[in-house]
C-alpha positions in Angstrom: 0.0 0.0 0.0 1.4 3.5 -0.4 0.2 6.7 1.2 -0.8 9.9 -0.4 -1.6 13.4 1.3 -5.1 14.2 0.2 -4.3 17.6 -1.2 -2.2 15.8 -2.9 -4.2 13.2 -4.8 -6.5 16.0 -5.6 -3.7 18.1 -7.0 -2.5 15.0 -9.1 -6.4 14.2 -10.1 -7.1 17.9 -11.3 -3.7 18.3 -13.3 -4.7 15.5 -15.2 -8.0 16.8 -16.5 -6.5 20.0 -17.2 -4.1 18.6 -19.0 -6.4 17.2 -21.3 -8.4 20.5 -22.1 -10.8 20.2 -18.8 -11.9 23.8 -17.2 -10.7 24.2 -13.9 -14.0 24.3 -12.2 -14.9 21.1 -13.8 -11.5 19.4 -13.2 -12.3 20.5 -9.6 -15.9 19.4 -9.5 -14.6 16.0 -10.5 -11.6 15.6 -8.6 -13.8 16.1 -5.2 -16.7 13.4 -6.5 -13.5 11.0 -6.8 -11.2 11.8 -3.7 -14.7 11.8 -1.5 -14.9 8.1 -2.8 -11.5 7.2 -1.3 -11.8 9.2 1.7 -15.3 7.2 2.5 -13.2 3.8 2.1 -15.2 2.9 -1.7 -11.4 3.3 -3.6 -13.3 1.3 -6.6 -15.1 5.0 -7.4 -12.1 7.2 -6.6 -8.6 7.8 -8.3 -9.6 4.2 -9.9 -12.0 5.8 -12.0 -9.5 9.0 -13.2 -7.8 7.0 -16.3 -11.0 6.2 -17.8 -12.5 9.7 -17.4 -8.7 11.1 -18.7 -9.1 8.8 -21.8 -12.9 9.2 -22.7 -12.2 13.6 -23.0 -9.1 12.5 -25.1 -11.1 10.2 -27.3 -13.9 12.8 -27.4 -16.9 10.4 -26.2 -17.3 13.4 -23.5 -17.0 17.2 -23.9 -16.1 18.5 -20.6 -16.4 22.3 -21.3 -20.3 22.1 -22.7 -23.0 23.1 -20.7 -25.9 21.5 -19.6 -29.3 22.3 -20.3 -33.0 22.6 -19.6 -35.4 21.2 -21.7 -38.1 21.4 -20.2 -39.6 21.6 -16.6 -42.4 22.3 -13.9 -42.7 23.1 -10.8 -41.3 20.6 -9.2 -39.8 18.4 -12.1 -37.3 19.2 -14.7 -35.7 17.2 -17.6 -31.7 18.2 -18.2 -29.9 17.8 -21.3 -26.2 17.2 -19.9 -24.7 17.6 -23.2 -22.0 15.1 -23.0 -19.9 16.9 -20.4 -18.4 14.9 -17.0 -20.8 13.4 -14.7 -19.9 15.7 -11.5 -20.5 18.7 -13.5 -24.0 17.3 -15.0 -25.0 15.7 -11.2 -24.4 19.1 -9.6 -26.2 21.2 -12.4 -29.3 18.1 -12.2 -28.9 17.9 -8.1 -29.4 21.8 -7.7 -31.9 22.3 -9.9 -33.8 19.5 -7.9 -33.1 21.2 -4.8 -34.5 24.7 -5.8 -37.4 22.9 -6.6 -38.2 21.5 -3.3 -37.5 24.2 -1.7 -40.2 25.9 -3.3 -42.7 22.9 -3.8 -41.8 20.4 -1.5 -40.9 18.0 -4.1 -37.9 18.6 -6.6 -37.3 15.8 -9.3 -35.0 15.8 -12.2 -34.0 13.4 -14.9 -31.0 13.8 -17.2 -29.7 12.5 -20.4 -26.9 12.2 -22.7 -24.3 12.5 -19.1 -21.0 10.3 -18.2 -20.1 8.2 -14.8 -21.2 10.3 -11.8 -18.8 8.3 -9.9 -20.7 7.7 -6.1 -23.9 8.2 -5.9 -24.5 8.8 -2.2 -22.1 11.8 -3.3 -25.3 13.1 -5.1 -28.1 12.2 -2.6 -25.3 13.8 0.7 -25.5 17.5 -1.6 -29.4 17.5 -1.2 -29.2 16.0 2.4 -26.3 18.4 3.6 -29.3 21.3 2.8 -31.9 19.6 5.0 -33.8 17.9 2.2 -34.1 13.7 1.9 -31.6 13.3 -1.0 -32.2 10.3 -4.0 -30.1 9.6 -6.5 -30.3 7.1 -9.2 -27.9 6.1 -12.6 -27.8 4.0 -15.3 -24.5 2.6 -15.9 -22.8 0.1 -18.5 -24.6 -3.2 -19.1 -23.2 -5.8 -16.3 -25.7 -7.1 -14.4 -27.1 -11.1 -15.4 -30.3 -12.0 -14.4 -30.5 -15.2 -12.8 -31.3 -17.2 -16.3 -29.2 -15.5 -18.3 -25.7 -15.9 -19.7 -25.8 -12.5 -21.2 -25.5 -8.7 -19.4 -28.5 -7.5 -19.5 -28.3 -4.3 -17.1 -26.1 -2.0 -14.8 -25.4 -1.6 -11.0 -27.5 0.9 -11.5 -27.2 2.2 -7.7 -29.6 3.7 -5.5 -29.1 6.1 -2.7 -31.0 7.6 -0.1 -29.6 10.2 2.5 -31.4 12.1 5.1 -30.5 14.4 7.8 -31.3 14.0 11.5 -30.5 15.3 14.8 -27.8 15.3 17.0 -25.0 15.2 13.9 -26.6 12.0 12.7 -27.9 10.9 9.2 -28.8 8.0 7.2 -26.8 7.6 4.6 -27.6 4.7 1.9 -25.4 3.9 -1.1 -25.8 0.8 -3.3 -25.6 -1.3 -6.3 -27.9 -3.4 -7.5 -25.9 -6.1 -8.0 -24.1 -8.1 -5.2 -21.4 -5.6 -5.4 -20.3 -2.8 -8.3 -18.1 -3.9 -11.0 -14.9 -1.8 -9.3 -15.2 -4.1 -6.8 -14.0 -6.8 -8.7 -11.2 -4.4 -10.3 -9.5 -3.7 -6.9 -9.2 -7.7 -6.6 -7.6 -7.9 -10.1 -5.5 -4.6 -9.2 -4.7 -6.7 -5.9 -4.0 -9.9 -8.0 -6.9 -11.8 -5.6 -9.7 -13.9 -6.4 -13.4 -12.5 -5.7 -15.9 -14.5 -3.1 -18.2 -16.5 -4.3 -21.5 -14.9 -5.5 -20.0 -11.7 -6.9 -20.0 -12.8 -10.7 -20.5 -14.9 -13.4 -18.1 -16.1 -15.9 -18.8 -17.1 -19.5 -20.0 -20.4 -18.9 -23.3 -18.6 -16.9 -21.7 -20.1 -13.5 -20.7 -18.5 -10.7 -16.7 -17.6 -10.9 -14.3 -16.5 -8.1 -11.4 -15.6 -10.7 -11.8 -11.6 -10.9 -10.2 -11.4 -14.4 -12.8 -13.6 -15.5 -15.4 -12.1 -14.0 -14.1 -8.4 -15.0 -13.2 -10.1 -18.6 -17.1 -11.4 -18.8 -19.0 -8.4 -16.9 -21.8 -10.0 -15.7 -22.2 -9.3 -12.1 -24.6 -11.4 -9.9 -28.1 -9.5 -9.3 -28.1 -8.4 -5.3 -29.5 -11.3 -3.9 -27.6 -13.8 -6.0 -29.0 -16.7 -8.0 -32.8 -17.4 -8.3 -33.0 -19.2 -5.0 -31.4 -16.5 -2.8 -34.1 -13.7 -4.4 -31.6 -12.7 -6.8 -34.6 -11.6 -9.5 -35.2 -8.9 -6.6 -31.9 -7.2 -7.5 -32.6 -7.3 -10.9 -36.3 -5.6 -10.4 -34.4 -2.8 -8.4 -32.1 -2.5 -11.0 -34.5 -2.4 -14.1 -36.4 0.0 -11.5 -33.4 2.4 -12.0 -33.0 2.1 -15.6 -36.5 3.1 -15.6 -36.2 6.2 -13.6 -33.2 6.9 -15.4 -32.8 5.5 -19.0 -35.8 4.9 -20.1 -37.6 8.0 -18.5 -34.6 10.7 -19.6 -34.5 9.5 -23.1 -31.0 8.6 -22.5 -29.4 4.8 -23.6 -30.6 2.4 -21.1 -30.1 -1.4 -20.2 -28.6 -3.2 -23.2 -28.4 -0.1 -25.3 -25.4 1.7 -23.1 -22.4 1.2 -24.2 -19.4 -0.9 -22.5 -16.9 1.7 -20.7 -13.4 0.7 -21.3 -10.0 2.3 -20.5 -9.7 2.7 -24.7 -11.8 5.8 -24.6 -13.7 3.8 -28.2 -16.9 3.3 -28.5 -18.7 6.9 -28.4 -20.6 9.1 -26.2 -22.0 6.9 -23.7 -25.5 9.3 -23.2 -25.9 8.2 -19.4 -29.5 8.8 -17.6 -29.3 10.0 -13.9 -32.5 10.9 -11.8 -32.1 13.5 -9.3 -34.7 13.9 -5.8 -34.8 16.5 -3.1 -37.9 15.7 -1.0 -38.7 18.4 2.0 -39.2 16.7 5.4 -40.7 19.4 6.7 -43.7 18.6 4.3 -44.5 16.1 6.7 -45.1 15.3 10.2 -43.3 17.4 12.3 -40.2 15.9 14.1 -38.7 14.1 11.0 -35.1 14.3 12.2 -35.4 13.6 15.9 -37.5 10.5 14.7 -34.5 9.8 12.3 -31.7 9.9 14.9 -33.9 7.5 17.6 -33.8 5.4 14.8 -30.6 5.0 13.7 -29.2 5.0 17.6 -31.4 2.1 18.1 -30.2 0.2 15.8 -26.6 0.4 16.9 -27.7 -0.6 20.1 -29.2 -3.9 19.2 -27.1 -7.4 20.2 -24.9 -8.1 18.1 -24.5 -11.7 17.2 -20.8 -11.5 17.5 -19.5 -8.8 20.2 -16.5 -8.1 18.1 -18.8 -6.8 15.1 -21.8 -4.1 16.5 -24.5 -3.4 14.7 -24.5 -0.9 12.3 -26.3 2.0 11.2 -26.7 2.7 7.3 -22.9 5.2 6.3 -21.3 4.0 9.8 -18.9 2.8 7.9 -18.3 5.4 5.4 -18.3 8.0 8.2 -15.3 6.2 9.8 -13.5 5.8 7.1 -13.7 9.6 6.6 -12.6 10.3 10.3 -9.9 8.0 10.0 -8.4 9.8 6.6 -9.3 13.0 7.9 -7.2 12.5 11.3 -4.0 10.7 9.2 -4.8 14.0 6.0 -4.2 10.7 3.6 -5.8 7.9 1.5 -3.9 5.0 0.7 -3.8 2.8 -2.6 -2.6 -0.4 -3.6 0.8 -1.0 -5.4 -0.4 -1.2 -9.0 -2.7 1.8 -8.2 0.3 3.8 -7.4 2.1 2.6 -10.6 -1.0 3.4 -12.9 -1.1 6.5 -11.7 2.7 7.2 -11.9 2.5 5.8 -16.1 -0.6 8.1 -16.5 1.3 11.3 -14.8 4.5 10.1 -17.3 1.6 10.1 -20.4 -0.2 13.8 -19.6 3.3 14.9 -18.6 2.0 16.1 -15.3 4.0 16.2 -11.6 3.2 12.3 -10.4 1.9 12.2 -6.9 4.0 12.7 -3.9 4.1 9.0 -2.4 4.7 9.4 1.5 4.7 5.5 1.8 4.8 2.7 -0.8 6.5 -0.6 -1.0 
């Protein structure tokens, strides 16, 4: 592992769109959505992701100095043309609009098309919460998921996330795929050189595979439940649920009709969908957050089943992660992360990062 200030990484993330053309506020926007990734322990989402952003703007599948735009809107609802520039700058113009809107109505939901990876998408649902509105956001992403009699990809992870505010410094904070796990899951095992658990994938055979280049190789990822017997056909409702909110309702490519995302940059714009939701709390019965917080300390007070694990609440996990970077000011990365990184600085002729520790 090697240990990076995290000034640093974002230094080494934003030099690297700007060296390709990016705008500074956009090489910022997207730096943050990726460093936030690795500071809240989910590395598959952060620097891992820079490379295929970097090659994407090169190959011109995105155009990071466009703007985004409204086509048409409500009241409370709004549908965004993203116009093919990086997902942090499309999620903030789709997540703000949605928040004006429920500040005024209650109820602010937007739906975008023709957008790029938004990396994280708690990252999305946390802007709305951090205003004191109940923050959703959806994506479509690149066809990986196999339903549970099927060989073939049929949809994304497509993640859900859902955060709220409470009292007291507490929130809920919930951040998923739809599949048993997202596919840069398996990427940090093949980065690692270790095989995945079982359940995680399929290989080309339609049978379940613990070898993470074959399953990264094959892309189809188990639905969120795994096979048939286990529920798995509830992950891939939740996920077809997404594509619907996103895809399908934006006008953007959805399910089989998004294209693969590669670290070649080929294969065109890939016209993501993302749905945005701010919902007011105050709306409703009075008392939301206090209600919220009794909650969530409840259920880290429940018996454990094994004393050494307690109970926890949805983003526990996330928020020590981000105490524990915050307190050391570094994220680390594993060896061939650092050595990726390192070739790519070499390739933009940018200052590589400033390694504090590696092996």
């Amino acid at each position: 592992m090697g240990k990076v200030a995290t000034a640093e990484v974002v230094r080494f993330m934003t030099d690297c769109l700007r060296a390709v053309g990016t705008s500074e506020k956009a090489a910022v926007q997207q730096a943050d959505l990726l460093i936030q990734a690795d500071r809240l322990g989910h590395p598959s989402h952060g620097l891992n992701r820079l490379e295929l952003y970097v090659n994407d703007i090169v190959k011109g599948a995105c155009q990071p100095n466009n703007e985004p735009k409204v086509l048409k809107e409500s009241a409370s609802t709004a549908w965004v043309d993203a116009n093919n520039v990086l997902g942090a700058t499309a999620s903030h113009f789709g997540m703000d609009l949605a928040i004006k809107k429920a500040r005024d109505t209650g109820v602010g939901w937007v739906t975008v098309k023709g957008s790029n990876h938004n990396g994280m998408a708690g990252y999305w649902a946390k802007k709305a919460a951090d205003k004191g509105f109940i923050g959703m956001a959806f994506t479509n992403t690149s066809p990986l998921l196999a339903p549970t009699r099927s060989k073939q990809p049929a949809l994304g992870t497509n993640p859900i996330s859902v955060v709220a505010p409470g009292s007291q410094g507490e929130s809920f904070y919930l951040d998923m795929a739809t599949t048993a796990v997202a596919v840069g899951k398996i990427e940090m095992q093949m980065r690692k050189g270790e095989p995945i658990p079982s359940g995680w994938a399929q290989g080309p055979d339609g049978k379940e595979t613990t070898d993470s280049q074959i399953a990264f190789d094959t892309s189809c990822l188990m639905p969120l439940g795994g096979g048939e017997q286990t529920s798995g056909y509830k992950g891939f409702g939740l996920s077809a649920m997404v594509d619907l909110f996103c895809g399908i309702s934006s006008g953007s490519n959805y399910g089989h009709h998004v294209r693969a995302w590669s670290h070649s940059g080929d294969g065109g714009p890939a016209n993501l969908g993302h749905c945005f939701v701010a919902v007011d709390p105050q709306r409703f019965a009075p008392g939301f957050r206090d209600r919220l917080t009794d909650s969530i300390q409840h259920w880290r007070q429940l018996e454990p089943t094994n004393p050494s694990l307690p109970v926890l609440a949805p983003g526990d996990k996330e928020k020590l992660n981000a105490r524990i970077a915050d307190a050391n000011g570094t994220v680390s990365y594993v060896k061939q992360q650092i050595e990726s990184s390192a070739a790519l600085a070499k390739r933009l002729n940018v200052k590589p990062m400033n390694v504090i520790q590696g092996q």
